[in-house]
N, C-alpha and C positions, 0 to 999 in steps of 0.2 A: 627865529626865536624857539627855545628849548621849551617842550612843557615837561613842568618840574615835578607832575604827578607820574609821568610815565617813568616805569622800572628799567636801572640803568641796564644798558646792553652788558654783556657776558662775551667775556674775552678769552679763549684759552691760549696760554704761552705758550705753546711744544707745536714739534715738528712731527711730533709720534704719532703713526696712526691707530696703535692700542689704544693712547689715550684719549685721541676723538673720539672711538667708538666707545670709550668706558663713560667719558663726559656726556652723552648721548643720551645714556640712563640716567643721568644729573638732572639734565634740562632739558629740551628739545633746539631750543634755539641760542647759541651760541655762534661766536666767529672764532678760526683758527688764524693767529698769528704765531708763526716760530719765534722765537725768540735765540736772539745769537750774540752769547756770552762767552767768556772766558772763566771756566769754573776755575784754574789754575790760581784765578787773583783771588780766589776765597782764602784767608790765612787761618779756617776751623778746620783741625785736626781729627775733631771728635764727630763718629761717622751720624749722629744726631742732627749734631748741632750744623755739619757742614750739608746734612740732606734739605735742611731750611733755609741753610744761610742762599743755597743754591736757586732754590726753589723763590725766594724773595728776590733775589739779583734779576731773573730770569721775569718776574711778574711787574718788576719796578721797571723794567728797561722795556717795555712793552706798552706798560701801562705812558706814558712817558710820549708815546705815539697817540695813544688814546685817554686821555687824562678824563672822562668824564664816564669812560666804564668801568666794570669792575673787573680787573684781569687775575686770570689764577695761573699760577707757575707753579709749577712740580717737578721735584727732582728723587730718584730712587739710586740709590746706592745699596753693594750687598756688603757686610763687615765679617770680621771673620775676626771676634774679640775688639778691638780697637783698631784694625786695620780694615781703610777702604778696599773694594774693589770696584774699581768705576766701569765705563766700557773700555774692552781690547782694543787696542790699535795694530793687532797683528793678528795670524795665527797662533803665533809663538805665545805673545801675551795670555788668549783664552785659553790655551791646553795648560798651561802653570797657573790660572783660576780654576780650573774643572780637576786640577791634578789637587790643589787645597783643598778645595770644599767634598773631595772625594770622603765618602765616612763619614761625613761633619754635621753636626751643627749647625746653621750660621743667621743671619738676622737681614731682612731685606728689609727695608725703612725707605719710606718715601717721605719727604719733607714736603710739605703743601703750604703758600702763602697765596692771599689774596689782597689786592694793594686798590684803590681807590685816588689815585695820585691828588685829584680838585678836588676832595675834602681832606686829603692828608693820612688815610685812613689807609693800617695796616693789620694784619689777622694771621697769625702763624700757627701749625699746629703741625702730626707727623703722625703715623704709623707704621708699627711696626709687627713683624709676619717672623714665625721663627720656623726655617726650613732644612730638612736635615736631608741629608744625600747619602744615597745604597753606596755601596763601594765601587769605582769605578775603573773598568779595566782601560788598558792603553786603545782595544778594537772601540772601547764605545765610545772615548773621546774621542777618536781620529773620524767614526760614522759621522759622529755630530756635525765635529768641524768641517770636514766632505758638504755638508749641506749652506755653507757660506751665509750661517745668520747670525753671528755672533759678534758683529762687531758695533752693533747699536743695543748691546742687551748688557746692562749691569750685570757684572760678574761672570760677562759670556754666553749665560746662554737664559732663553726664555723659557720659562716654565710650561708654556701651552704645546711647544716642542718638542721638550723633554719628556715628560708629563712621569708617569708610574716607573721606567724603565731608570730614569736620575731618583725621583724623589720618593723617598719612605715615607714623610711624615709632613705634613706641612698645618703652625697652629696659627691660627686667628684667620687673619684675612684672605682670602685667595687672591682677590684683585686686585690688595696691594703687591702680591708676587708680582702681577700681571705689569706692573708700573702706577697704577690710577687705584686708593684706593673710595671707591664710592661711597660707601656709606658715610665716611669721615668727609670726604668734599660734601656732602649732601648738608651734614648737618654743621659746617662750619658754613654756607653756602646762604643757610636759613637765617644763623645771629647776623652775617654780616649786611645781609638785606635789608634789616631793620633799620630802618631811618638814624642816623646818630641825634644823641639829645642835648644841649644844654642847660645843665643843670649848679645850680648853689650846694654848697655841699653845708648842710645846716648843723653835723655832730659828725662825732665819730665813735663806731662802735668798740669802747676800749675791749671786748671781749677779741680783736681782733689785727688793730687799728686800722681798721679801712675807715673810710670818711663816711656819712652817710648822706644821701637826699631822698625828695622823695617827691614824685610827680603823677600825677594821674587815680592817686589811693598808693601808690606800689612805694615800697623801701627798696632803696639802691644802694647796692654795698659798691664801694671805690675803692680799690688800695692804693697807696701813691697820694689818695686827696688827703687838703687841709679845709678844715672848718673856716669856711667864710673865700675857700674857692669859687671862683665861677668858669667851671668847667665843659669840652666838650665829649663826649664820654659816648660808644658804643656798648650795646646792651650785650651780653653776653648770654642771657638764659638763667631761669630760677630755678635756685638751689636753698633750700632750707627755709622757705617761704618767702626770700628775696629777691630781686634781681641782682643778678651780677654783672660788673662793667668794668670797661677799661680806660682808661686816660686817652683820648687821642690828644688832646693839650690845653693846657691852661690860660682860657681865655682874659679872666684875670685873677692873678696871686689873689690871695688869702694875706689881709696885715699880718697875720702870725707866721706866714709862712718863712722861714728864715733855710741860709745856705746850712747846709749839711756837713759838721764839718771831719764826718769819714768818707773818704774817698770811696767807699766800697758799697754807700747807701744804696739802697734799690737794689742791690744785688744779691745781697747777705741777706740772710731772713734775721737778722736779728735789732733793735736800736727801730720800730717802725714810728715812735714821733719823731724822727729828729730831724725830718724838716720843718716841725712844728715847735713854736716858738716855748722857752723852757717855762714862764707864768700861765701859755697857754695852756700845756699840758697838766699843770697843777690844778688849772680850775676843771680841765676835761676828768680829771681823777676823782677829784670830788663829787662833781656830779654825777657823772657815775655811782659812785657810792650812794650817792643820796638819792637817787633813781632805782636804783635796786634795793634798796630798804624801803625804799615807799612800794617797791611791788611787791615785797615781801610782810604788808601789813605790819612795818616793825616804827616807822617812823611815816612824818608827813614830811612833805617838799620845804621848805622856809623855815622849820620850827627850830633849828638852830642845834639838834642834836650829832647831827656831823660838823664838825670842826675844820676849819681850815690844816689843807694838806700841808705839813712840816715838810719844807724841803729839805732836797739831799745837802748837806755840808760841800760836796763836791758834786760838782755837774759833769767830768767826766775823772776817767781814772780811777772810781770810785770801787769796783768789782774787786775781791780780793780773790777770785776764781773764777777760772774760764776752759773749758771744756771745747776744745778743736777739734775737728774731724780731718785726716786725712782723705784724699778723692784721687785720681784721675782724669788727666784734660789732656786726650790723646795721645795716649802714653806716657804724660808728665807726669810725674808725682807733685800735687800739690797738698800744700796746708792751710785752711780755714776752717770758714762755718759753712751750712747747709745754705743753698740759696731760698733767698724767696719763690715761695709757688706763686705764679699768677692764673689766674682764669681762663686767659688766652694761650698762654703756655702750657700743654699736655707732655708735662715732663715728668720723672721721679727727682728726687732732690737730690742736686748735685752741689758741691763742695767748691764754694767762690773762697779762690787764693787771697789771700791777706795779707798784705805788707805794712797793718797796721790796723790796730784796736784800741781806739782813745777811751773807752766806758773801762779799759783794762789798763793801759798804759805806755810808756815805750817799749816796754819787757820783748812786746812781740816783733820790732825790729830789731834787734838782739838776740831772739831765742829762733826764731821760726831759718835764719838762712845755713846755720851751723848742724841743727837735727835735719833739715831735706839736703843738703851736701853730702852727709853721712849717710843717709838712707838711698839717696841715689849711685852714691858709691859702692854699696853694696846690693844693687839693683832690685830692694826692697819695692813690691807694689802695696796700694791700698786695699784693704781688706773688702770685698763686695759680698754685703749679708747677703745678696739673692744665689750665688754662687756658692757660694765658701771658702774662694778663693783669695788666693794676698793677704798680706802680716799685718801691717800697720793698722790702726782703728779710729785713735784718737791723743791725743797729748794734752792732759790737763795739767793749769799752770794754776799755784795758789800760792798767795801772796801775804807777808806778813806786811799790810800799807803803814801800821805805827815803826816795826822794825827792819821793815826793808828785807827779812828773810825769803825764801825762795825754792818753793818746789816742784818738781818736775815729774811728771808720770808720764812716762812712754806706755801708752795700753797697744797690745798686739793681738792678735788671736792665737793660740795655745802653739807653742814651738820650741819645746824642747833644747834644741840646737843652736838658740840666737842669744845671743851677747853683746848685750848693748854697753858693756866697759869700753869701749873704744869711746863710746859717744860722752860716758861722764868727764874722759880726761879730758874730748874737744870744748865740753861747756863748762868745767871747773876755769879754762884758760879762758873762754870768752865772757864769762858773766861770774861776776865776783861775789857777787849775792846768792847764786847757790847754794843752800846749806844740807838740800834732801834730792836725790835723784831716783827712782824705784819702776822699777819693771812690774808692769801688770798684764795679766792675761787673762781673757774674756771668748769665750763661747756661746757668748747669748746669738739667740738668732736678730735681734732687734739691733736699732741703731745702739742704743743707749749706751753708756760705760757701766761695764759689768767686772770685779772683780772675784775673780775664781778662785786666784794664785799672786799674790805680791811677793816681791822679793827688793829689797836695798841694795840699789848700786854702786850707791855713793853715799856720806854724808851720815845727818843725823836723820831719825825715824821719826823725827817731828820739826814741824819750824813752830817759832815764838809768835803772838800778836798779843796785842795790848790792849786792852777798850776800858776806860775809866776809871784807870788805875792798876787794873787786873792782867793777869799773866794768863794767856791760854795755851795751852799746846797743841796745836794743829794737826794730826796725822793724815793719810789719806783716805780715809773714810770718815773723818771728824765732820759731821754738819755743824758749820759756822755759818750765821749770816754772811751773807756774801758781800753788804756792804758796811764796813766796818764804824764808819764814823756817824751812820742812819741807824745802825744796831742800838747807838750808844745814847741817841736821844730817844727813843724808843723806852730802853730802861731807864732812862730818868723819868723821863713820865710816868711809869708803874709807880716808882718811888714817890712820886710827890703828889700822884692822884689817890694812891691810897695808903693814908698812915701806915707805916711802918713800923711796931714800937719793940725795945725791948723782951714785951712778951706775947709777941706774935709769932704763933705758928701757921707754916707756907708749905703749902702743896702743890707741888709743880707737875703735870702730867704731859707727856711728851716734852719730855726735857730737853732731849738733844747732847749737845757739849755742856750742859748746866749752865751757860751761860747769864741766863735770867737767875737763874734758884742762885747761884755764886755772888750774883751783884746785889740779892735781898739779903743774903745772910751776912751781912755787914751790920743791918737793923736789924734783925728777928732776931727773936729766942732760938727756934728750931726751923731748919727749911729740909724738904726731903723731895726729891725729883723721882721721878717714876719714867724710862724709856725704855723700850725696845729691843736694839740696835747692838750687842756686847760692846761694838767699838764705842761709841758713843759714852755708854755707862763708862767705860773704861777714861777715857779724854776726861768726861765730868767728874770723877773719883779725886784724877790728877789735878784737877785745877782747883776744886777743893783744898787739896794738899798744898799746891804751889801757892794758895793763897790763904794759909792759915784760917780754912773755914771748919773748925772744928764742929761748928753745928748745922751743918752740911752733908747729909749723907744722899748717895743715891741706889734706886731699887733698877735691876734689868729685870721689865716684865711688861706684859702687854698692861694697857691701861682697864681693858676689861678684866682680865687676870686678878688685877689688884685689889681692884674695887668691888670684887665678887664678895669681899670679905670688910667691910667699915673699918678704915683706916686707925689705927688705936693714936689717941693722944688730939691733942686741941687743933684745928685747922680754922687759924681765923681768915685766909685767903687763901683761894684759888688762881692757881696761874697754870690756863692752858694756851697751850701753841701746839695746835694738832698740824698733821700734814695738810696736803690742798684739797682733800675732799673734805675735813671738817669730822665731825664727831660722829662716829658711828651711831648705830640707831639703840645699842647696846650702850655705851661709852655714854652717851645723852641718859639715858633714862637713869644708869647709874651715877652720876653727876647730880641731876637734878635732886636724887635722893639724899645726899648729901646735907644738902641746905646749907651750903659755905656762905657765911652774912656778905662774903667782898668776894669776887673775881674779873680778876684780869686776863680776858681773853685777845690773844695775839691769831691773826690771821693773814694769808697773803692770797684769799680767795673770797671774794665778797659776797658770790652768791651761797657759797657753803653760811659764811659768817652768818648772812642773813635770816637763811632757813632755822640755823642754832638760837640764833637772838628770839627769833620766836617762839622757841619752847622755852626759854628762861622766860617771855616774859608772861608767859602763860601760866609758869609757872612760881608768880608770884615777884619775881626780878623788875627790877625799874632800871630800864638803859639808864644810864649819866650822861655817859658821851661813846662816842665814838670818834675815834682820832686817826683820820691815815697818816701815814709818813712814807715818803716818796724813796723808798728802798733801790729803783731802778729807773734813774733817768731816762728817755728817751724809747721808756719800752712801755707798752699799756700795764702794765703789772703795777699794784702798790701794795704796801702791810698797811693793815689796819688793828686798835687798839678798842677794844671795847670794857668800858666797868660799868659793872654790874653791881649792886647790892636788893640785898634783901631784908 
């Protein structure tokens, strides 16, 4: 009979004696068992992903013999860019490693898992060491090798060996050089000690969508849970006053929790309700809202001033733009999105391939295999901000969903000499909907899409969309709501919450494409938009024009700018749709001076929303309602509509 208060035995997988003696300073009492693997059956290319995948195989097939301890496997690989260099199997082999890494660079990563096989329980994490090497003549590799240690040593040779005479520089860890890095086992060592919990997952934080529970006093953040989970979950460690944890599995579903229907969920950081059920997430949005007005003194719980969330018209396909990031997965050129960060995962954000995006459409079976056939053709890589190396960045696709038009941005990082005309005539023939192709180039150091330099490859310099009658003209820097048929009940609402008559005049600040101010001035006497953006003023000018709104004009100027001076002529409504921080502390005070008897405030950030509703009401404003509408299915994000009068 096992007693269940004693702490599991401690298993190390390796045959290394570095690593006993490194494990040493871990713990004092552990057992060495070798572990004997075939790393050849690993099919990870990427020298990361395959230092873990290693390190896991090596911990699982051990643990396997000992199922009631915790076994730790570690595997160190050295890369040189995207290329492994494992142990030599020859002479030959090590002198053509010591001959690379001569001058260089290069990145020693040790992948570490610790496996628990009788609870099921898995913990993976890595480190990484970046070691650069003096230049190395033919007499010093031929000494080395003379000393016959190199055929058990990643990339040939070991650094305690080597030591000052190879290496110039070595940053971070030392002992991950060594094979074993301690500090990282220590404290991966420590979470995974911690007894696992079973827990109900009672919310979910839409600030995030992780799930929430909460045991003991402590908030548990979960990503992966659904509300009304009952799950078993390792603790990870607290971060921003929470615990953090991970799924080991779901003991029982959550009623909401429903199949997922992108293949790529969990992998993609993007779409995190969407194993949650689509009523469920409507009432999680609300709540929210009316959780965060109640903390912000603006409303109470029950009183009935947040409104039920208008759903989206379409549940998926709904996004008229989508923004992809080109990556790298061992040498491969791929096209997606950023993956999810998880807790237990100590990665930077990599690029999960996509052979499909339902919240966008089919477009991306269609668009995504003709741009990487082209780009691997011309042995285009992905652009890596930490470097500065490689072209490609991203490929934003926007879509006209009333008219089916179609545009395509190839963004690159700045290069003179690239010509992507070969690629408009491959996609003018595979996708018929094409009507805009444009080359963009970006030199920000961030992920983001940045436009520096546009240039028209193809096509017309805008595509067409249509929302309630209206004609816009899209370019690629046009901010359009992104979902076209939420947009549309959205401004019907403004419309029929607040009279609209004959002689009303309408003040729009952050206007955007005009599209709000364009849809009032069908009713009003006068509407006048106020943005930013030149592109933007420009788009909204035009759609004024395309839409015969002679009493329609729009101002390019910051919205402090403007209002530094009292607007001349009658303002009986207000209509702001600031960006996501909400109203400046400037832009607020000059606002409130105003005294507009009606405003229609649009928002798609609740806590900003909330902090502003509190100086209207401060200052004299009486909420009416506030109204979300569910702009973005299956993501914690919504728009909210707030009016105000005075």
């Amino acid at each position: 009979m096992t007693d269940q208060n004693a702490p599991a035995e401690i298993v190390l997988a390796s045959a290394s004696p570095r690593r006993r003696e490194l494990m040493s300073r871990v713990t004092p009492e552990f057992r060495v068992v070798p572990a004997d693997v075939d790393e050849t059956s690993i099919p990870e290319t990427d020298p990361v992903r395959f230092a873990v995948a290693a390190a896991a195989l090596k911990a699982g097939t051990v643990a396997r013999s000992f199922p009631e301890a915790v076994v730790i496997g570690a595997d160190t690989v050295v890369a040189v860019g995207l290329r492994i260099l494992g142990k030599p199997d020859s002479r030959q082999s090590a002198r053509r490693m010591l001959e690379l890494l001569s001058g260089r660079r290069h990145r020693v990563i040790t992948g570490v898992a610790m496996v628990h096989q009788a609870e099921d329980r898995l913990l993976t994490g890595y480190e990484l060491t970046y070691v650069t090497f003096r230049p190395l003549s033919e007499g010093m590799i031929e000494a080395y090798l003379d000393q016959d240690e190199f055929l058990d040593k990643a990339g040939g040779y070991a650094v305690q060996d080597v030591g000052d005479a190879f290496v110039a520089r070595i940053e971070r860890d030392f002992d991950n050089v060594v094979g074993f890095p301690v500090k990282k086992v220590k404290a991966m060592l420590a979470r995974f000690m911690v007894p696992p919990l079973t827990v109900e997952v009672e919310d979910v934080d839409m600030a995030t969508g992780d799930g929430v529970a909460r045991t003991g006093g402590r908030k548990i953040m979960i990503p992966g849970a659904v509300e009304g989970d009952v799950a078993r979950i390792q603790l990870l460690g607290e971060r921003r006053g929470a615990c953090r944890a991970d799924v080991l599995r779901i003991e029982k579903p959550s009623p909401a929790r429903v199949p997922p229907a992108c293949r790529h969920f969990g992998a993609c950081g993007g779409c995190l309700l969407q194993s949650t059920g689509y009523e469920r997430q409507l009432d999680l949005k609300r709540r929210s809202l009316e959780r965060i007005l109640a903390e912000a003194g603006v409303s109470r719980p029950g009183e009935g001033l947040v409104r039920a969330v208008e759903p989206s018209p379409s549940v998926y396909g709904y996004r008229n733009k989508m923004e992809f990031g080109f990556g790298g997965q061992g040498g491969e050129l791929v096209l997606g999105l950023r993956e999810r960060v998880e807790a237990s995962r100590q990665t930077w954000r990599r690029t999960t391939a996509l052979s499909e995006c339902p919240i966008l459409g089919p477009i991306v079976g269609r668009l995504f295999p003709p741009v990487l056939e082209f780009a691997r053709g011309l042995g285009l890589a992905a652009h890596d901000t930490r470097t500065g190396k490689g072209l490609l960045r991203h490929l934003v696709v926007r879509e006209g969903k009333r008219t089916g038009d179609l545009m395509v941005l190839l963004v690159t990082a700045p290069a003179p000499d690239f010509d992507p005309g070969p690629l408009a005539e491959v996609l003018a023939g595979e996708i018929p909907g094409l009507r805009s192709l444009w080359h963009v180039t970006s030199g920000r150091l961030s992920d983001s899409v940045g436009f520096d330099e546009t240039r028209l490859v193809r096509g017309s310099p805008w595509i067409e969309e249509r929302l309630d009658g209206l004609k816009f003209r899209v370019h690629p820097q046009t901010f359009f709501q992104t979902n076209t048929e939420a947009a549309e009940l959205l401004y019907r609402a403004i419309v029929s919450s607040v009279p609209v008559s004959p002689g009303t005049g309408v003040l729009g600040l952050y206007s955007g494409a005009g599209t709000i101010e364009v849809t009032l001035a069908r009713a009003a006497a006068n509407v006048r938009g106020i943005e930013v953006v030149p592109e933007n003023v420009r788009a909204a000018s035009e759609a004024a024009a395309l839409n015969a709104a002679a009493n329609c004009e729009f101002t390019a100027s910051t919205v402090e700018g403007f209002l530094k001076f009292r607007p001349a002529g009658r303002t009986d409504l207000l209509v702001l749709d600031p960006p996501r921080p909400g109203l400046s502390p400037k832009a607020l005070k000059q606002v409130l001076a105003l005294g507009v008897p009606s405003v229609a405030y649009v928002s798609c950030n609740p806590a900003a929303l909330a902090r502003d509703l509190g100086h209207f009401a401060a200052s004299g404003y009486s909420i009416e309602i506030v109204k979300p509408f569910d702009f973005f299915p299956h993501t914690p994000h919504l728009e909210a509509l707030a009016i105000l009068r005075k």
